[in-house]
C-alpha positions as CSV (number, residue, x, y, z in Angstrom):
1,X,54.5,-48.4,39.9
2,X,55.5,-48.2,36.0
3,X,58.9,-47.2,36.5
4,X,59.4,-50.4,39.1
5,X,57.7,-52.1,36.6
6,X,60.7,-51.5,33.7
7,X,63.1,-51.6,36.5
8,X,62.0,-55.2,37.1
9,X,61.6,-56.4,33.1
10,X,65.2,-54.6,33.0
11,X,66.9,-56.4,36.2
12,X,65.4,-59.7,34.6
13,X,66.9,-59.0,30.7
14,X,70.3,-58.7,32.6
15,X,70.0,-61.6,34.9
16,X,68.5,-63.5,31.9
17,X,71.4,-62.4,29.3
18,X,74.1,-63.2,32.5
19,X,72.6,-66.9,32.7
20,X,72.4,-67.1,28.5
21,X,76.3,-66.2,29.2
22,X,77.0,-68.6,31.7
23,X,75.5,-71.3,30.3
24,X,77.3,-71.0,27.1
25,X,80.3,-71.1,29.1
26,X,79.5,-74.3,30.4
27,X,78.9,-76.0,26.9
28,X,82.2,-75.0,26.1
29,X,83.3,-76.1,29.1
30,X,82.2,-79.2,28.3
31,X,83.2,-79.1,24.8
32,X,86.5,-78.0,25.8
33,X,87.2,-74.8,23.8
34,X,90.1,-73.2,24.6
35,X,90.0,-69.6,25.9
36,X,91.3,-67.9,22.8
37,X,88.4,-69.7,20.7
38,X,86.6,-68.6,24.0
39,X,87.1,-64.6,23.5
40,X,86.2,-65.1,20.0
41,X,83.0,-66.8,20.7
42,X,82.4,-64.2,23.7
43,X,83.5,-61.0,21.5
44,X,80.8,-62.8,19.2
45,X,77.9,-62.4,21.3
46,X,79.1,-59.2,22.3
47,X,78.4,-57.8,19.1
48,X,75.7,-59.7,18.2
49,X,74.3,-58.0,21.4
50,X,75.5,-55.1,20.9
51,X,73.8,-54.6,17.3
52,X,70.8,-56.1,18.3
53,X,70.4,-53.2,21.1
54,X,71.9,-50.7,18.7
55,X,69.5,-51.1,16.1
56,X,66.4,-51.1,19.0
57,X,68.0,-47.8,19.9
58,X,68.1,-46.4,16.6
59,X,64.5,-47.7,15.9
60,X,63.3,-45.9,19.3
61,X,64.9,-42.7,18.2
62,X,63.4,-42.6,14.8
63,X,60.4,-42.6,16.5
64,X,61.0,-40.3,19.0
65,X,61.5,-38.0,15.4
66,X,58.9,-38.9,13.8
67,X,57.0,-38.3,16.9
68,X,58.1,-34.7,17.1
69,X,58.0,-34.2,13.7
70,X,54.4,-34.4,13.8
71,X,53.9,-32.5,16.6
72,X,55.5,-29.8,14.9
73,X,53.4,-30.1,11.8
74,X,50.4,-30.3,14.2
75,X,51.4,-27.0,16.0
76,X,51.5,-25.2,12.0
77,X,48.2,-26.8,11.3
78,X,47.0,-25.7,14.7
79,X,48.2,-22.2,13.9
80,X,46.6,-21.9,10.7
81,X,43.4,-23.4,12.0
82,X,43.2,-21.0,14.9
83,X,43.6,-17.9,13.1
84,X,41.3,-19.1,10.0
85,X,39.0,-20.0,12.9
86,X,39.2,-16.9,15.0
87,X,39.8,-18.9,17.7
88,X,42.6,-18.5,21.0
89,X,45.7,-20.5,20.7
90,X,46.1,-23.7,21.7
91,X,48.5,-23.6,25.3
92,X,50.6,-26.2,25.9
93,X,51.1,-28.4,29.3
94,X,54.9,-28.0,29.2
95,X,54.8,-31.0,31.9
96,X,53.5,-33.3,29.2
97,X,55.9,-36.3,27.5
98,X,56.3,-36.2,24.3
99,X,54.0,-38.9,23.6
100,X,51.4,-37.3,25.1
101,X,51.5,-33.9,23.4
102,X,51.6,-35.9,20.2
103,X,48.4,-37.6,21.2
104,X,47.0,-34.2,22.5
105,X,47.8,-32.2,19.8
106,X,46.6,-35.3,17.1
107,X,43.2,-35.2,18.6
108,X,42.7,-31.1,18.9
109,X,43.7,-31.3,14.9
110,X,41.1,-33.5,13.9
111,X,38.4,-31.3,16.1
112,X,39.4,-28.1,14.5
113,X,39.5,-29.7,11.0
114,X,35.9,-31.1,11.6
115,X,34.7,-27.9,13.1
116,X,36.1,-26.2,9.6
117,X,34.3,-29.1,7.7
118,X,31.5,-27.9,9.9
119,X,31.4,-24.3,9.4
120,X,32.1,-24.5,5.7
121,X,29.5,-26.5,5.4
122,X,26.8,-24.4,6.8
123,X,28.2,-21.4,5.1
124,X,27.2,-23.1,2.0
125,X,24.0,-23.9,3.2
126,X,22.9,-20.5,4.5
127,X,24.3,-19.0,1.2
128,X,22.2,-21.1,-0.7
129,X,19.5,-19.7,1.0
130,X,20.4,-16.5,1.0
131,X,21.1,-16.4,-2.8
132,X,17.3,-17.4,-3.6
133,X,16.3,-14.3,-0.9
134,X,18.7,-11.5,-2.3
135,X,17.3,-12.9,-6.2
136,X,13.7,-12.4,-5.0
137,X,13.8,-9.2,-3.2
138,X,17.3,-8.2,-5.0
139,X,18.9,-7.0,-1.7
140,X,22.9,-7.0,-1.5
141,X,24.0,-10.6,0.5
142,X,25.8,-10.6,3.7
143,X,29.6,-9.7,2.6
144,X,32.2,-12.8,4.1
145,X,35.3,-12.8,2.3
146,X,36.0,-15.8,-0.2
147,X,37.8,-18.3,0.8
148,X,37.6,-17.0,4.8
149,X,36.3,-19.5,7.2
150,X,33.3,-18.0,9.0
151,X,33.5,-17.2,12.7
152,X,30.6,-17.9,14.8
153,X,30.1,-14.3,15.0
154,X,29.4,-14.5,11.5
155,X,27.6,-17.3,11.0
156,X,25.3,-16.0,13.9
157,X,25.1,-12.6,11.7
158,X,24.0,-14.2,8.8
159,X,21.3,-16.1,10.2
160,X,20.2,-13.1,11.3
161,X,20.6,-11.3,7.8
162,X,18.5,-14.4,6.3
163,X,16.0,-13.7,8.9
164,X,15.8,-10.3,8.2
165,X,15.3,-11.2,4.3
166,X,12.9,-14.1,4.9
167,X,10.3,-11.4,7.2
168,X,10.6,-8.9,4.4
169,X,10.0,-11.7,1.8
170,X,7.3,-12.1,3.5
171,X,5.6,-8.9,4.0
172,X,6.3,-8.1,0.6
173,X,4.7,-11.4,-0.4
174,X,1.7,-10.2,1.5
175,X,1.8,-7.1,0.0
176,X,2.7,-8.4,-3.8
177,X,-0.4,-10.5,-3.5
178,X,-3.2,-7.6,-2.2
179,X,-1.5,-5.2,-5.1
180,X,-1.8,-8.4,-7.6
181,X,-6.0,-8.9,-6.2
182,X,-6.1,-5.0,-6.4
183,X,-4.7,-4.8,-10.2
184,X,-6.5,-7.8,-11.5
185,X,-10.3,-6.5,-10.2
186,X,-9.2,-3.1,-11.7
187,X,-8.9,-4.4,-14.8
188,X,-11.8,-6.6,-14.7
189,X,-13.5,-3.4,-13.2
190,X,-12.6,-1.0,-16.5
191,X,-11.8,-3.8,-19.2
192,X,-9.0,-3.6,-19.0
193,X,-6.2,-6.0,-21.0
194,X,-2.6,-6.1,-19.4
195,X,-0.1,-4.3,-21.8
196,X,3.4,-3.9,-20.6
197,X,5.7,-6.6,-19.1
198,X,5.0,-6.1,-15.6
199,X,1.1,-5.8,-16.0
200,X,1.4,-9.2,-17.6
201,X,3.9,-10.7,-14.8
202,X,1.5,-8.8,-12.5
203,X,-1.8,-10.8,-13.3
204,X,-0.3,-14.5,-14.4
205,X,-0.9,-17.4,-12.6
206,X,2.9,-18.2,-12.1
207,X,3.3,-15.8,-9.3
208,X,6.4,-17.4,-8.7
209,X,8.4,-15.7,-11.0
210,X,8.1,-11.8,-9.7
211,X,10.8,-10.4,-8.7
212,X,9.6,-8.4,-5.3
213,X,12.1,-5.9,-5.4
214,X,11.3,-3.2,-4.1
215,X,10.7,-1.0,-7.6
216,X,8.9,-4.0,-8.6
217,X,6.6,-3.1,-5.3
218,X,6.5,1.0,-6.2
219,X,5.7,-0.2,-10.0
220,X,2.7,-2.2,-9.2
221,X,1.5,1.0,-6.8
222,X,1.9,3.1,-9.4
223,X,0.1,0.6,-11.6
224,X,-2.7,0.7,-9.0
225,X,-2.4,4.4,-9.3
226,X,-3.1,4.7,-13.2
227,X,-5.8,2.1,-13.2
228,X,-7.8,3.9,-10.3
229,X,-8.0,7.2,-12.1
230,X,-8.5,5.3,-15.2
231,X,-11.6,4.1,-13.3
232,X,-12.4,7.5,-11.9
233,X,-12.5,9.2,-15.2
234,X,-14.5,6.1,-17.1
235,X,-16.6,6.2,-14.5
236,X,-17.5,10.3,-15.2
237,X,-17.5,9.5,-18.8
238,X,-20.2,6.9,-18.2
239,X,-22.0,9.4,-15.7
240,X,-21.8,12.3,-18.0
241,X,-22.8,10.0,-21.3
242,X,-25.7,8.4,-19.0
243,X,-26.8,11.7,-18.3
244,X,-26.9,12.7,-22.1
245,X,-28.4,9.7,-22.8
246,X,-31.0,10.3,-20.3
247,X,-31.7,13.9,-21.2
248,X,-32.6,12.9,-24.8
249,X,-34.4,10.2,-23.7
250,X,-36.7,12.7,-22.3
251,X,-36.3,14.9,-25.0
252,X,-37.1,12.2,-27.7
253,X,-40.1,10.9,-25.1
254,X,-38.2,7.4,-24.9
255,X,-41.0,4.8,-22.9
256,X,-39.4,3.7,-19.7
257,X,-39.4,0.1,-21.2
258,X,-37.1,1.1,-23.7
259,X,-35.1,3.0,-21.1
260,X,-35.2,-0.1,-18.9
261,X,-33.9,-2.6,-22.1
262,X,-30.9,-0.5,-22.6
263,X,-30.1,-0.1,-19.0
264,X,-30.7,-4.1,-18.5
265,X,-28.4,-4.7,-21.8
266,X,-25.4,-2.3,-20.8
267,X,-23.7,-4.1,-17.7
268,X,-20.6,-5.0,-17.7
269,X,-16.7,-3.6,-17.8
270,X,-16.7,0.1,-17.7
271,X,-14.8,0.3,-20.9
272,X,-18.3,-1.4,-22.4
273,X,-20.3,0.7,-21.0
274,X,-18.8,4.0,-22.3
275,X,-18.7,2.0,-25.6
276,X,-22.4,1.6,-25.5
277,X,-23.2,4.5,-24.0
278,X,-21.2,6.3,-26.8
279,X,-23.1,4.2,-29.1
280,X,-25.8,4.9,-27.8
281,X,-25.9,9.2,-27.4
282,X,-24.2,8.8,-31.1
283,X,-27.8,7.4,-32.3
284,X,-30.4,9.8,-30.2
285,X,-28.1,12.5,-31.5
286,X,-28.9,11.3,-34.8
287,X,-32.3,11.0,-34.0
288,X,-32.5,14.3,-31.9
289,X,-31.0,16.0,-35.8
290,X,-34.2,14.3,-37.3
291,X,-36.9,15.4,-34.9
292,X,-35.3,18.9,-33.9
293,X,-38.4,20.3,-33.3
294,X,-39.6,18.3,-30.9
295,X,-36.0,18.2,-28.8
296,X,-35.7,22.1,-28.7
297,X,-39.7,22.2,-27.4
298,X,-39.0,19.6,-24.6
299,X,-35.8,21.8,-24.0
300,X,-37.8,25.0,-23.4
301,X,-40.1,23.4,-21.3
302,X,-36.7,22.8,-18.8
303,X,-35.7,26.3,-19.2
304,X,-39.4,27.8,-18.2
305,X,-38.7,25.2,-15.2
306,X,-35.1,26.5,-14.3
307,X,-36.2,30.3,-14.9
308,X,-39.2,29.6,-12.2
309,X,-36.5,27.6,-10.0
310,X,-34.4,30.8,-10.5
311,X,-37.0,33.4,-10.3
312,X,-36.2,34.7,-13.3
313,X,-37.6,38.7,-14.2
314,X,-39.9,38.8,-17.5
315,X,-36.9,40.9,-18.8
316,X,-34.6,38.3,-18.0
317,X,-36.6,35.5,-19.8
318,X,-37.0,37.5,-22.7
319,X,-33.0,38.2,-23.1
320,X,-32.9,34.9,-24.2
321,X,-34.2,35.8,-27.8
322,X,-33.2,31.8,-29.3
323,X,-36.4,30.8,-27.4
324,X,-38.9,32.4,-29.3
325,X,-36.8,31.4,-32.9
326,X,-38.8,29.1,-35.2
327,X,-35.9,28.4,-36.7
328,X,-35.3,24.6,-35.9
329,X,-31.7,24.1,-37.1
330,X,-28.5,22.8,-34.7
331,X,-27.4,25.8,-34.3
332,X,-30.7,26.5,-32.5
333,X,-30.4,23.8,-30.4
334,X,-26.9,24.5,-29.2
335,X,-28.2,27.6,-28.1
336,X,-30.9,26.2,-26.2
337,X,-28.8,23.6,-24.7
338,X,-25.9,25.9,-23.3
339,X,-28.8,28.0,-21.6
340,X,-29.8,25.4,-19.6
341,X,-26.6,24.3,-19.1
342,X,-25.7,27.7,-17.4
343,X,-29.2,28.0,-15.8
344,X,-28.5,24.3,-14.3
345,X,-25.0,25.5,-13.3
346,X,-26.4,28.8,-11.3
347,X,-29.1,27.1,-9.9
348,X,-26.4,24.3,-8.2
349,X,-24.8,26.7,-7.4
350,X,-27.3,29.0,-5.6
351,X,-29.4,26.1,-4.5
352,X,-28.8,26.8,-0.8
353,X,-29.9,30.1,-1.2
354,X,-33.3,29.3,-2.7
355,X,-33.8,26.5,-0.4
356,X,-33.1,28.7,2.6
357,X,-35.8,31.8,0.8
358,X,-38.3,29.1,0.4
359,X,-38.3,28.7,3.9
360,X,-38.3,32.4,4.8
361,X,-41.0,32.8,2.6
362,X,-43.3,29.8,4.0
363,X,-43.1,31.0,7.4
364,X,-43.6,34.6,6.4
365,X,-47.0,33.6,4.6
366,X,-47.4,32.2,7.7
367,X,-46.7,35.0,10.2
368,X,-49.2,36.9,7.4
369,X,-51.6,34.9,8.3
370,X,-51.7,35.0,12.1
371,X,-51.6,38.6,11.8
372,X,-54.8,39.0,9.7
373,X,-56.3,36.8,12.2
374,X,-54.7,38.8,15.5
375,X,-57.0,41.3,13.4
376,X,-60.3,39.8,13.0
377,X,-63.0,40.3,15.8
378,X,-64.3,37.2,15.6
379,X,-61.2,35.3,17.1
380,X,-62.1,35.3,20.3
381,X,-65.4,33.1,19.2
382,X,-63.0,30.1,19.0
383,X,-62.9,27.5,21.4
384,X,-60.8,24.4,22.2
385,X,-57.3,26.3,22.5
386,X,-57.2,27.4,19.0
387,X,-56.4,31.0,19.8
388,X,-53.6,30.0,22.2
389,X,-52.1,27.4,19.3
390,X,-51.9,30.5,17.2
391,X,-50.5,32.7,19.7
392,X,-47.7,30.4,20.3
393,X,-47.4,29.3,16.6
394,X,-47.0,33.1,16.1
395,X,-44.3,33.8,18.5
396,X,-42.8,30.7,17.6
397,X,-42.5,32.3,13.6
398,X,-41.7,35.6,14.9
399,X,-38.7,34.3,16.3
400,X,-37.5,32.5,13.4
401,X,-37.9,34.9,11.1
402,X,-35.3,37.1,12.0
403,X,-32.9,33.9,12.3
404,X,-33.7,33.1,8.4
405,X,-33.2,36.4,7.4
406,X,-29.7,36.4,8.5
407,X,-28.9,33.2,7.3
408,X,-29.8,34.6,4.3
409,X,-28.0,37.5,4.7
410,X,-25.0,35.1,5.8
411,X,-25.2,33.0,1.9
412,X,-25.5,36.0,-0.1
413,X,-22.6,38.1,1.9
414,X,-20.6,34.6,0.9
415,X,-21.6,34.8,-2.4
416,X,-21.2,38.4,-3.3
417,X,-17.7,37.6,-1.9
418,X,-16.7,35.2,-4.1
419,X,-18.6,36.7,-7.7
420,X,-17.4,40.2,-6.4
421,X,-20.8,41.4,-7.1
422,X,-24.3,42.2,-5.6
423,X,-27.6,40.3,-5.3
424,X,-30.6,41.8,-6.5
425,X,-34.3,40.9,-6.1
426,X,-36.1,41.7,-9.4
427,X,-33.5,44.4,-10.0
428,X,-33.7,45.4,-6.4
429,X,-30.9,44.6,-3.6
430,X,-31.8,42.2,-0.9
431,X,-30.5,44.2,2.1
432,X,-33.1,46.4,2.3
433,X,-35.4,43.4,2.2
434,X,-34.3,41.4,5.5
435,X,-33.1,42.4,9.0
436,X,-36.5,44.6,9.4
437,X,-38.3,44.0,12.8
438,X,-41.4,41.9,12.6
439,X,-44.3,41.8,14.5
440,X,-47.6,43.6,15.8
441,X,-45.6,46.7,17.4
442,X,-43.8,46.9,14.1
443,X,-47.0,46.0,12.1
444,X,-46.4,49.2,9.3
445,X,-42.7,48.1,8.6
446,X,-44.6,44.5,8.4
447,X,-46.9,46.0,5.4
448,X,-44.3,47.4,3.8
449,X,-42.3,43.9,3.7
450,X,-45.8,42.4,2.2
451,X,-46.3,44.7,0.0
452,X,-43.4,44.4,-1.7
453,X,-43.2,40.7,-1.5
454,X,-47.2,40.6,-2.6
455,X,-45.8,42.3,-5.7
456,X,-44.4,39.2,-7.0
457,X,-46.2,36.7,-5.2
458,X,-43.2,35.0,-3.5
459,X,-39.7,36.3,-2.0
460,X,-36.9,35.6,-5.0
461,X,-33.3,37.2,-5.4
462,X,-31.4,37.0,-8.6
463,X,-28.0,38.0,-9.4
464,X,-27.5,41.0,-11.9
465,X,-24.7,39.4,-13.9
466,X,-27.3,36.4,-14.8
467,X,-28.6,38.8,-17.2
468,X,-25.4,38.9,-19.2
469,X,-26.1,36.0,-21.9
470,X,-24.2,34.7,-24.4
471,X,-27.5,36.0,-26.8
472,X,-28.2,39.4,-25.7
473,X,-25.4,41.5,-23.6
């Protein structure tokens, strides 16, 4: 329909030029030009014609040029574009005109240029971000090359990274913050003052500005570290002071009001406390020098308390030769005091033990007992179930007994282990004490066990070495 269309407008420009012609031949017709004049006037048009048409030609191919011209420059751009991009070449529709490639080709430019635009755009935008995340947690950013246009693969890759960043941002935020709480009640815990760069960073209110690397993260542990067993040891400081403190309060027959005042007046940071409490042993010391007397009586009456604890011998009492000294100098003291530190020492020590003999002991009074009365004649006058109680309170004891006796057997087996020496009961060893049968059948073995046991009025063992001293060997 287009093409009839030009064929029409170009039918008419000839019919229209043909009757321009013949109707300048009629004025000069009627002018009456001669036919040479004629030919010049017609050669005339001619060119004029002729020019005109020329220079329309000429104008049409110039822009047929220009027109491939820029389809040429748009096929380099393309190419550049598509490879910066990482993106498929463009394929041309060889059954396009040339206008329409132009047009085509002019329109995929200015997409690729605005998807460039784009991508450089977010790139910046994303770095940005990322820069403030690899700063903060100083982590290595997501490598594109300078000056490269992104792909989407990329771009996609470093959202991802960001992502990555921004969840361990956060967890190490999380973490920063408990480590910060941690650090801060430490300190307010042992008194004490922040000292080195990242203790200070650590504890100021501009959290802001630390750096949660991940050294930053292993310094504060180890911070949390130090200050712990900082607290662990000021905290057995204070114990063992308090304990001083408390012994010579005793000693020195301190009321409990004045032993409440100090105790009321102490609180506060640890590092206080064991400055008070230092303050404080510092003056009973001085007043345990001024009334030394008095301290090494009130010492020996916790010795004669450990030696019955311990069931110490009369021979083993009287090795310790400082005790009966009148001599009340501080080098009597110290004496006195590292004797009851060693008898305080065995006695944890062999505390099971003891516990576990008292017992034996209690129920064999017992079983001592309900044998008299199996033996008295008059038993049999009781009424109301007594005699059956005893019976089975009887057999009940006679059961155990055996049970104690090597649970006893078991501690002092454990212990002779790990001293690498023997127990011994008044200078006697306990195995030929326990594991003997008990009961009526067995009732002379029984007499010999209670005769033995009468001797010192309660069932004791004592190691040998505790007679070495540091006073008398």
């Amino acid at each position: 329909m287009k093409n009839r269309k030009s064929e029409v407008l170009a039918f008419s420009l000839v019919s229209g030029i043909n009757k321009a012609i013949a109707r300048l031949v009629d004025i000069w017709d009627n002018i009456g030009i001669q036919e040479e004049q004629r030919v010049e006037r017609m050669e005339a048009v001619k060119k004029h014609i002729e020019l005109l048409m020329n220079e329309m030609i000429i104008e049409e191919e110039n822009l047929k040029l220009r027109i491939l011209k820029n389809i040429s420059a748009c096929r380099e751009e393309l190419d550049i574009l598509y490879h910066e991009l990482s993106l498929e070449p463009y394929q041309i529709d060889q059954s396009q005109t040339v206008l329409q490639l132009e047009k085509d080709l002019r329109i995929k430019l200015e997409n690729l240029v605005k998807e460039k635009t784009d991508r450089l755009k977010e790139l910046k935008s994303l770095q940005e971000e990322e820069k403030s995340l690899c700063i903060d947690l100083c982590a290595t950013p997501y490598y594109i090359p300078t000056g490269s246009i992104p792909s989407h693969q990329q771009l996609q890759d470093l959202k991802e990274h960001i992502k990555r960043l921004s969840l361990e941002r956060e967890s190490r935020v999380e973490v920063f913050s408990g480590l910060r709480q941690e650090i801060s009640q430490l300190m307010n815990e042992i008194g004490h003052n922040p000292e080195t760069t990242l203790e200070k960073d650590a504890v100021c209110d501009d959290a802001d500005t630390f750096l949660l690397t991940s050294e930053n993260i292993k310094a504060l542990k180890l911070i949390v570290c130090q200050l712990e067993v900082k607290k662990e040891t000021l905290i057995s400081t204070r114990d063992n002071l308090m304990e001083k403190v408390s012994n010579l309060w005793n000693r020195l027959e301190f009321s409990q009001e004045e032993k409440n005042h100090f105790e009321n007046n102490i609180k506060g940071s640890l590092s206080v406390e064991v400055r008070k409490l230092q303050n404080e042993l510092d003056r009973l010391d001085e007043l345990k020098r001024a009334n030394m007397e008095e301290v090494i009586e009130n010492i020996r009456h916790e010795l004669m308390e450990y030696w019955d604890k311990c069931t110490f011998s009369t021979e083993q009492r009287e090795a310790f030769a400082a005790f009966y000294s009148d001599d009340f100098k501080e080098e009597l003291l110290i004496k006195h005091e590292e004797e009851l530190a060693r008898l305080k020492n065995y006695y944890a020590q062999c505390k099971v033990l003891f516990e576990a003999v008292n017992k034996w002991e209690h129920n064999w009074q017992l079983f001592q007992d309900f044998e008299k009365k199996a033996s008295d004649p008059n038993r049999f006058s009781n009424r109301g179930g007594t005699l059956l109680r005893e019976s089975k309170e009887r057999a009940k004891i006679q059961k155990m007994l055996p049970k104690l006796e090597e649970e006893i057997k078991g501690y002092i087996e454990a212990w002779e282990a790990e001293q690498g020496t023997a127990f011994f009961c008044q200078g006697t060893e306990i195995y030929g004490l326990c594991g003997q049968p008990v009961g009526g059948a067995q009732n002379t073995e029984g007499k010999r066990k209670e005769s033995t046991f009468k001797e010192r009025g309660q069932f004791r063992f004592e190691n040998s070495t505790c007679q070495k001293t540091t006073w008398g060997k």
